[in-house]
Each structure stands twice: as C-alpha cells, then as structure tokens.
C-alpha positions in Angstrom: -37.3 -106.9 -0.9 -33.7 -105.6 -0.2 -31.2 -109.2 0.3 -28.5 -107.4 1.0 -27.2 -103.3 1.5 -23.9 -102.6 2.7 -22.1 -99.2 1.8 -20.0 -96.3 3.1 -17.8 -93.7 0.6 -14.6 -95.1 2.8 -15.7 -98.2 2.7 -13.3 -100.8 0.6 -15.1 -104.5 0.2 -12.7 -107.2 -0.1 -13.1 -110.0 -2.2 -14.0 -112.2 0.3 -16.9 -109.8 2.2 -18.4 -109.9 -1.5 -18.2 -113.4 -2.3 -20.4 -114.0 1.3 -22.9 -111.5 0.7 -23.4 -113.2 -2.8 -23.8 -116.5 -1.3 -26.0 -115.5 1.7 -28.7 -113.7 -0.6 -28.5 -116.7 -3.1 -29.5 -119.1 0.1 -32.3 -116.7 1.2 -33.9 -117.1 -2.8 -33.9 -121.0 -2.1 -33.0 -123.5 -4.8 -33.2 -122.4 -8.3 -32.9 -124.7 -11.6 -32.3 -122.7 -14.0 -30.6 -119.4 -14.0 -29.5 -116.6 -16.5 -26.9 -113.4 -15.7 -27.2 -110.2 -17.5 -23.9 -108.4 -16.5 -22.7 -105.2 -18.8 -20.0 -105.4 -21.4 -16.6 -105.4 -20.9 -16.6 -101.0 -21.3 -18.3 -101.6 -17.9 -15.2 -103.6 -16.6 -14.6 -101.5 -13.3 -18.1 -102.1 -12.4 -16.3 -105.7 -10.8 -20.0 -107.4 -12.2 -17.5 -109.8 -13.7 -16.2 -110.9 -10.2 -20.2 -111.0 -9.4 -20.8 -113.0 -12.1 -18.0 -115.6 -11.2 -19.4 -115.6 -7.9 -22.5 -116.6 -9.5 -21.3 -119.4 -11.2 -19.1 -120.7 -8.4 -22.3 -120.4 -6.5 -25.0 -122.2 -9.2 -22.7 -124.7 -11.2 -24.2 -125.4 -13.8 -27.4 -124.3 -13.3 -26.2 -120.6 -14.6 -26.8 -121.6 -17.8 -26.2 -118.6 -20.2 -24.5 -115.2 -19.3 -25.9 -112.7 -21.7 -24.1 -109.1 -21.6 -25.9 -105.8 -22.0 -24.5 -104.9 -25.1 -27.4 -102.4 -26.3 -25.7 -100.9 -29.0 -22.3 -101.8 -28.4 -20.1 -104.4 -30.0 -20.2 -108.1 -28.8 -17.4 -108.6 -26.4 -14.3 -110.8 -27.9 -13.2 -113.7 -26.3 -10.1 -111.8 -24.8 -12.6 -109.3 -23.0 -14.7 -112.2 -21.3 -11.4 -114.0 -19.8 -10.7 -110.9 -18.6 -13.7 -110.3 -17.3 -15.1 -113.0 -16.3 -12.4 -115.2 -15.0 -13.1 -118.5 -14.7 -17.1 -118.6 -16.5 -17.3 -120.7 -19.3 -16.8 -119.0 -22.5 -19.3 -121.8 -23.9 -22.5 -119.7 -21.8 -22.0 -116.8 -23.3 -24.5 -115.4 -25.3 -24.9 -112.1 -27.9 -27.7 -109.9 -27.3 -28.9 -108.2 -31.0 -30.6 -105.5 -30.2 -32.0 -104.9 -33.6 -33.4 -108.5 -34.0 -33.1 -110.8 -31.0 -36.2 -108.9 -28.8 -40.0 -109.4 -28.3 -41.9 -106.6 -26.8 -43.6 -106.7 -23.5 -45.6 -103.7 -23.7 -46.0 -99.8 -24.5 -45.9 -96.9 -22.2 -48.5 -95.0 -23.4 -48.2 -91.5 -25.0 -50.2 -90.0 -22.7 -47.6 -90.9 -19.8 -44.6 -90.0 -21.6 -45.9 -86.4 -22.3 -46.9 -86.3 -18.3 -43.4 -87.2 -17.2 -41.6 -85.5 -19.7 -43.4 -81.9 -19.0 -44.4 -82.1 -22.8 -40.7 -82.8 -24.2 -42.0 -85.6 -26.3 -45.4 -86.8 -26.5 -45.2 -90.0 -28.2 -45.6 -94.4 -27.1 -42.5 -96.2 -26.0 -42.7 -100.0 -27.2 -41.0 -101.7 -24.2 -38.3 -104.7 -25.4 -36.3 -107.3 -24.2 -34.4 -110.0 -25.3 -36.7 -113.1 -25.5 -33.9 -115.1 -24.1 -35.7 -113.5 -20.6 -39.7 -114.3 -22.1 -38.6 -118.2 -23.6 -35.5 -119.4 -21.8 -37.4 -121.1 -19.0 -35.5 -118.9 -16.4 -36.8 -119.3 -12.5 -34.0 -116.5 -11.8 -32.5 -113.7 -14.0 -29.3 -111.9 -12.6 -29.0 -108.3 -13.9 -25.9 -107.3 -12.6 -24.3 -103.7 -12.7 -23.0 -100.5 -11.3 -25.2 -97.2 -10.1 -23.3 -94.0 -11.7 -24.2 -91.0 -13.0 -25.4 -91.1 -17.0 -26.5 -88.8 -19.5 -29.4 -90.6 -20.7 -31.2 -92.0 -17.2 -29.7 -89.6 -14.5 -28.0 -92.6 -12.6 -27.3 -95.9 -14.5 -28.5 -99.6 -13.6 -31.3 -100.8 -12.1 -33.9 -101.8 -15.1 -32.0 -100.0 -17.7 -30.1 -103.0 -18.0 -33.2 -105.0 -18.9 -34.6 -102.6 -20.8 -31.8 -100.6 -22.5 -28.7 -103.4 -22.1 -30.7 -106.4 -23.7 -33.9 -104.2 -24.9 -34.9 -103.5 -28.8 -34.3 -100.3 -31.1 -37.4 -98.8 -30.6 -37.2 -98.7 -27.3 -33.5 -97.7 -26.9 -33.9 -94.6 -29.4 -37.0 -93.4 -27.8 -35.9 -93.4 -24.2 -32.3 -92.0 -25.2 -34.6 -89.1 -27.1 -36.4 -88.2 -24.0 -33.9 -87.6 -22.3 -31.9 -85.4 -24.6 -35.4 -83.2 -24.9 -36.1 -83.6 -21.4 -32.4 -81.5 -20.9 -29.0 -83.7 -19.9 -28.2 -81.1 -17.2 -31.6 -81.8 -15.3 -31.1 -85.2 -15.6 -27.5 -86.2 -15.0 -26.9 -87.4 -11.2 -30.6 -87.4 -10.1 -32.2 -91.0 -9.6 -35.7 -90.0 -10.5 -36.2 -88.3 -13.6 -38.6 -88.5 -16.9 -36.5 -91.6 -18.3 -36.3 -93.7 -15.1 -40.2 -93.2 -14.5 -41.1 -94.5 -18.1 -39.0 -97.5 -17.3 -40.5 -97.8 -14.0 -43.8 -97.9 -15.5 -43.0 -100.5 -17.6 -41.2 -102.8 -14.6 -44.4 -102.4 -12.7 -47.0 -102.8 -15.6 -45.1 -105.7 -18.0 -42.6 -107.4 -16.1 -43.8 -107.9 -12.8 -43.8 -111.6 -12.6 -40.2 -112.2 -13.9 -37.7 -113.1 -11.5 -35.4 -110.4 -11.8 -33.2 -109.9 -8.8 -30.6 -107.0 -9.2 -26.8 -106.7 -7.7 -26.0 -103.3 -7.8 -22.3 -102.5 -7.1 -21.0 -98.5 -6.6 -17.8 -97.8 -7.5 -15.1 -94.6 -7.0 -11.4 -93.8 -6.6 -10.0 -92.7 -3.8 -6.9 -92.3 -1.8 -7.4 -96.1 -1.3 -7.7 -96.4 -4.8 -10.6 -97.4 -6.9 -12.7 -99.7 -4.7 -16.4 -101.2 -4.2 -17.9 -98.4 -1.6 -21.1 -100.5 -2.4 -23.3 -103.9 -2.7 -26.8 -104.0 -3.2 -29.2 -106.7 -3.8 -32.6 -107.1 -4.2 -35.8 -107.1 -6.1 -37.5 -103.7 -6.4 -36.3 -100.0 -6.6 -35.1 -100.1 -3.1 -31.9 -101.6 -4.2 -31.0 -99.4 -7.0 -32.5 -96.2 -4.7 -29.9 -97.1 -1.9 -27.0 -97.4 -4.5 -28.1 -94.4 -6.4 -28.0 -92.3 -2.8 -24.1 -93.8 -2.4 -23.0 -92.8 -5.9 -23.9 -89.3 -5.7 -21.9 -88.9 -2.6 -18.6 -91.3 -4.2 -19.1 -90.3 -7.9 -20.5 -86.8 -8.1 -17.3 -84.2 -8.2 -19.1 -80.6 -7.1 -16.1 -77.9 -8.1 -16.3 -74.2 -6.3 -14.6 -73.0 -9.8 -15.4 -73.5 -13.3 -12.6 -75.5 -15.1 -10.9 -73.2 -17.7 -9.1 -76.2 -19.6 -9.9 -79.8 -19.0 -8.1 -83.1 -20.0 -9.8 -86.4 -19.9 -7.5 -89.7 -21.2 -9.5 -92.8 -22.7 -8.3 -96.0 -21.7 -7.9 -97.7 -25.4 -9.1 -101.0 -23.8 -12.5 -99.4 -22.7 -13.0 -96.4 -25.2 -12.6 -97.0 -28.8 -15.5 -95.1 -30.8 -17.2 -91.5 -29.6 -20.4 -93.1 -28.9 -18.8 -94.1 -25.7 -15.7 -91.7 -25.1 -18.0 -88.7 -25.2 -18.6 -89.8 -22.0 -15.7 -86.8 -21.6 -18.3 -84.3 -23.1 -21.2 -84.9 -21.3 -20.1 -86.1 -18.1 -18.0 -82.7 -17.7 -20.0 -80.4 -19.2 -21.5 -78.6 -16.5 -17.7 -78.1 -15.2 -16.0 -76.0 -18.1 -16.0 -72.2 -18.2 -17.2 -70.7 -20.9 -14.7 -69.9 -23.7 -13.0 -73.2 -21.8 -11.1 -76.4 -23.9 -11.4 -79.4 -23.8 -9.1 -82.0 -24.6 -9.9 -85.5 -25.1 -6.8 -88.1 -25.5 -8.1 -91.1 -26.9 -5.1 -93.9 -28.6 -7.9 -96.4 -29.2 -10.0 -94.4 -31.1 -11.3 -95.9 -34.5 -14.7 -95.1 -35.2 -18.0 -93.1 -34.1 -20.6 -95.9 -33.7 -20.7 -98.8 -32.4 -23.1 -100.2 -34.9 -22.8 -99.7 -38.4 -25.4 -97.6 -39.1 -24.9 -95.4 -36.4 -21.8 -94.6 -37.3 -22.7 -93.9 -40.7 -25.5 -91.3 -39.5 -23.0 -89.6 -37.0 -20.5 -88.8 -40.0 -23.3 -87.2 -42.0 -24.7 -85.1 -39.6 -22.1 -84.4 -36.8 -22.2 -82.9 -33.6 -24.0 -80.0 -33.6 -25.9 -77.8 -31.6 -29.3 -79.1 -29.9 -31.5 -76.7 -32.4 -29.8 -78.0 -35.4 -30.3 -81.2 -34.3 -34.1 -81.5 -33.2 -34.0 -79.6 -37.2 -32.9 -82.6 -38.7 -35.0 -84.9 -37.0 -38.3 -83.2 -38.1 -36.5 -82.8 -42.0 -34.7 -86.3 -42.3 -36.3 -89.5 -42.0 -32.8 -91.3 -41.4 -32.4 -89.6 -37.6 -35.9 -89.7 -37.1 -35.6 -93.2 -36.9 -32.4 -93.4 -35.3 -33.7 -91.4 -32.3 -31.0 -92.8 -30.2 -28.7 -91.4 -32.5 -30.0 -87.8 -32.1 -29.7 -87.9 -28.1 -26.3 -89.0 -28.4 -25.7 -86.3 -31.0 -26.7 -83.7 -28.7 -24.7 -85.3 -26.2 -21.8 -84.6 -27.8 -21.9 -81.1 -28.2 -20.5 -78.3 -26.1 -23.6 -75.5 -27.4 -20.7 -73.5 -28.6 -19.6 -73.0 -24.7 -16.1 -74.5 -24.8 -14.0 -76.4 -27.3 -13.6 -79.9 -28.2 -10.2 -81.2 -29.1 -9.9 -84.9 -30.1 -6.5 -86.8 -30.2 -7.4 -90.1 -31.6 -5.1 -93.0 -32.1 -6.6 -94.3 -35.3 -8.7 -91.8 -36.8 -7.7 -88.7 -39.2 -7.8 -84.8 -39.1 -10.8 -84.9 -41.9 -12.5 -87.7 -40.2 -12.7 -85.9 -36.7 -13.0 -82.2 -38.5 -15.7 -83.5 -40.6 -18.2 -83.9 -37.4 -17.7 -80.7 -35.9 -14.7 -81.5 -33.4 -11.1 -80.2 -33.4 -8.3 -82.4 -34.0 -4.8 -82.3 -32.6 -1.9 -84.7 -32.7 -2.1 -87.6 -29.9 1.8 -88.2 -29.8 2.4 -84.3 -29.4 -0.5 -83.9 -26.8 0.2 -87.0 -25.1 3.8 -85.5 -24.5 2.2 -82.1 -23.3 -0.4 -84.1 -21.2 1.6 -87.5 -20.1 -1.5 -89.6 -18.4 1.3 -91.1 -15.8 2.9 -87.7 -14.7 -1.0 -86.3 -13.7 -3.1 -86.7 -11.2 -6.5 -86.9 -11.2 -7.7 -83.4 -10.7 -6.0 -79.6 -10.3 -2.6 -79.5 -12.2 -0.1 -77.3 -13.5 2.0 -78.3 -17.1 4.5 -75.5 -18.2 2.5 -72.7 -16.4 -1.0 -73.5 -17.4 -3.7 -74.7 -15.3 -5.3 -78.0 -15.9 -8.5 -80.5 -14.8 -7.3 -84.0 -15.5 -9.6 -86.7 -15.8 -8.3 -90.5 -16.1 -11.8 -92.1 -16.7 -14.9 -90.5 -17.0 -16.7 -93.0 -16.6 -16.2 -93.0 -13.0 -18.1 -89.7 -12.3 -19.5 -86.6 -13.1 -18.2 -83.2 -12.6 -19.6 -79.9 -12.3 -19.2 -76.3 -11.3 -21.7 -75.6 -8.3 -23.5 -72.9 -9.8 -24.1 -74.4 -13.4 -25.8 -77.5 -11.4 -29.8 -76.9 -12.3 
C-alpha cells in the first residue's frame, strides 16, 4: 500500500510540503502506541531522514519511543552527529545497534534460492537477522527511514536493506555483501532488481511479513537548484522503494558520452573518515574512467580502513587487490572466509589494474596507504592543485589538464555509456 508518492527530477520539496505528507500518512495508519524509527547514520546525513525523523517525533510525542540508526558496520553516531542530525529528538531515545551481538534471526534463504538468483555465483544459505529491538520491543509501528541511490552491494539502496543490512547480524551482512561482489558490481550498480535485492525480498515475504514496517523513502540530487528532495515515498511493500528507485536513476545516475581520463572526488571529513566508506569514490566511478585513467581521492578525515576493529585489521593484511586474488584468499584463509563482507568490500575497492588509485588522506601515512595496494600523494599539495571551492562539479580544466570533479559520491553514480553492462 503506497501512503504517499510525490516526485519529479526538478522537483524541490520544502520543508513544509514534507512535514504534511508525514502527518497525512501517519493519520491514514490510525493511532499507534508504541513506535520505533530506524533512520541511517549520520554518513547518510543528506538523505534529510533526520528531518523525517523529527517530523516523526513532533508527530508521535512520546510514543516514538527509541530511534535506533542503521549502523551495520559502522561506528555509533556521537552525540554531536545526532544534534545535528536529528534536531530536536531526544538524545535519551537513541539506541546502538551491535551488529555482531544485538540480533536474533528470523529465518534462512535457502541455498537452493541463492544459487537460482545468483546464476550459480554462490551457492550457499543466508541466515536472515535483525536486531531484536524489532522481534521484543512491543513495537505496533517500525519506521525505517532512508534514501533510494545507487550502491555497490544492492543495485539501489533502501528499502529492506535497512532492516536487514542497517540493523541486521554478521552473517547475514557478509553473505549478502559476497553475492554481490560474485554476482559482478557492474551488473548490479543502478538496477533495482538484482540477485541481492531478491534474497532480501525473499526473506521480507517469507519471515517478516507480519511486522509493521512502513518505509519513507526520500531521493536526493544536486542540481542547478542545489541539492534538494526530488522525492517522498511512503508505504508498506516494494511499490514504495520501486517508485523511488525509478526517480533515482533518472536524478542520480550520471551517463558520460566520454570515458574520464583523470578523475577527482573530495571526501567531506565529517561524512568520510575510513575507506570502507570513501571508496564509495572507487566503485561508484568505476565504470567512468578510461583505461590507463587516475584517480584521485582527497580525503582530510581519513584515519582508518574499517569501521570495526576487525575489519580494519583484515583490510591491512590483505589489501585491495584484484577480484582473482581475492576469491584466492577466501578459499585459502579462514579469517576472510568468515569476514565475507570484508572480501566484497575488498573487491570493491579495486580498479582490476584499469586506472590508478591515488589517496590523499588527512591522518593516515604513505606506508599505511602503500601497504594496501593504493598510491599515496600529499593532501596539502593536491588540495592546492585540486582546491574543492575553485571546482565545479563535473568537466574542468587546472593548469591545462582535463579533469572530472566529484564533491560527494555518494550522491550518484557515474559511468561511460558504453562500459554500462
């Protein structure tokens, strides 16, 4: 059942339009006593689910009870990021999802599916997992809240990946990233239905049917206007995510007539401070850059790889290599084997030898960035060659040479229209 769908690429919602669509579909749900929000974390902040969430509580009192953010992997959010983020919410309902510990599961997708969907890329059970805040919290509404974009793992982001994935367990979170890194990023990235999506689909159907999930779905781009909402979407099935997933692709999806010879992409320090998430710069332009192509990636919060411990800790031993070395050490090393999630991202990161990676991070050495397979340059010098503030986002010229500049990837995904599969 669709509450609400309203969305254009020119469209620009004001703050006001959003509040009332938030307010109408809560009155069509009738009274609820008890209600839980599952936004993402604050390195989704342009996704304006905050401002959603605020909405929510103006709306329920305090009947939104606990505000739980869809961490997977990543750190909890500081008490800094919420204000910002969720101005007004009670810092007091917050709650931090573990996603090692803190999850029951629900249910396995069967080997036999996986395989089907996959085209044989992996042939094994997914344990499905969510936090058990949503089993045993006594919950008659559960707001998962997010933006539809393009991602490397899921082919457009949202929708039941924020159960699933944002407050779901290890097992599940590995496995599904590991699809679809075999499955192939390229035939995944920008398309709504896709090996990954279906084996969550399968489990929304089969395991969590009778929870009373209702998802807000926002879509997000920059334009002349700025960077506005284009879209709202509310609702309770795959309609709602469908209609968003349609509007991204024609806000967020950057289709070049040329391949890109040399690329720059800046990472806000606020929102990217490990590779786990700035290699959203990799993956996300990938299928833009020429062969023999650069890429340069200026990052002034950079401090680590993972955003867990032990992720980090497997990413410095192994690196980012190529996909063939890495499916090697997942059938020789029981460490990545188990860390499946790791492995995905690992291929993520790599180029396949196509173009080169240069990293300029602000807290991070020459060995340290060398020692997994990147190339390192100097941020202050490269932030002088490439001043963020003097570019515009796209086709520049510095000194004579040529450049794509990119000031968040997160926002899209680019590629050149005869690499796209």
């Amino acid at each position: 059942m669709l509450l609400y769908g309203q969305g254009a690429p020119t469209k620009s919602f004001g703050c006001d339009e959003i509040k009332q669509a938030l307010f109408d579909a809560f009155d069509r749900l009738g009274t609820r006593r008890k209600v839980l929000a599952i936004p993402p974390d604050f390195t989704r902040f342009h996704s304006r689910a905050g401002e959603l969430t605020a909405y929510a509580r103006e709306y329920y009192g305090e009947r939104l009870t606990d505000v739980l953010p869809a961490l997977g992997t990543h750190f909890r959010m500081t008490g800094a990021e919420i204000a910002k983020m969720f101005p007004g919410v009670p810092d007091s309902i917050f709650r931090v999802h573990n996603w090692r510990e803190d999850v029951v599961t629900v249910g396995v997708v069967p080997g036999e599916y996986v395989k089907e969907v996959s085209e044989g890329a992996v042939d094994y059970s997914v344990p499905m997992q969510v936090n058990r805040m949503l089993l045993e919290g006594g919950y008659d509404l559960i707001l998962s809240l997010g933006q539809v974009v393009p991602h490397e793992v899921i082919g457009m982001a949202n929708y039941n990946k924020n159960v699933f994935v944002g407050v779901g367990g290890s097992e599940c979170i590995n496995k599904s990233h590991f699809i679809g890194a075999a499955y192939g990023m390229e035939r995944i990235m920008g398309r709504a239905s896709n090996p990954v999506r279906k084996v969550l689909n399968y489990a929304s159907e089969n395991f969590i049917g009778d929870m009373p999930l209702i998802y807000l779905q926002t879509v997000i781009s920059e334009g002349e206007d700025g960077l506005q909402m284009r879209g709202l979407y509310i609702g309770d099935d795959f309609e709602c995510f469908e209609k968003a997933a349609a509007l991204s692709l024609e806000t967020n999806f950057r289709m070049t007539d040329r391949e890109m010879k040399k690329v720059v992409v800046y990472l806000d320090p606020e929102e990217f401070r490990s590779t786990w998430l700035g290699n959203k710069s990799i993956y996300r332009t990938r299928m833009a850059i020429a062969d023999g192509g650069e890429l340069v990636v200026l990052a002034p919060g950079l401090r680590q790889f993972g955003e867990d411990p032990v992720n980090d800790a497997l990413i410095r031993k192994y690196g980012y290599v190529h996909t063939p070395q890495v499916l090697r050490y997942v059938g020789e090393n029981g460490d990545l084997r188990d860390s499946l999630g790791v492995a995905a991202h690992l291929i993520h990161g790599t180029s396949e030898g196509r173009f080169r990676i240069t990293y300029c991070p602000g807290h991070l050495t020459r060995e340290e960035i060398e020692g997994v397979g990147f190339g390192y340059a100097d941020l202050d010098e490269m932030m002088k060659r490439y001043d963020p503030k003097k570019l515009k986002d796209g086709w520049n010229t510095v000194d004579g040479e040529e450049i794509y500049f990119i000031s968040n990837p997160a926002l899209g995904l680019w590629a050149y229209r005869d690499r796209f599969l």
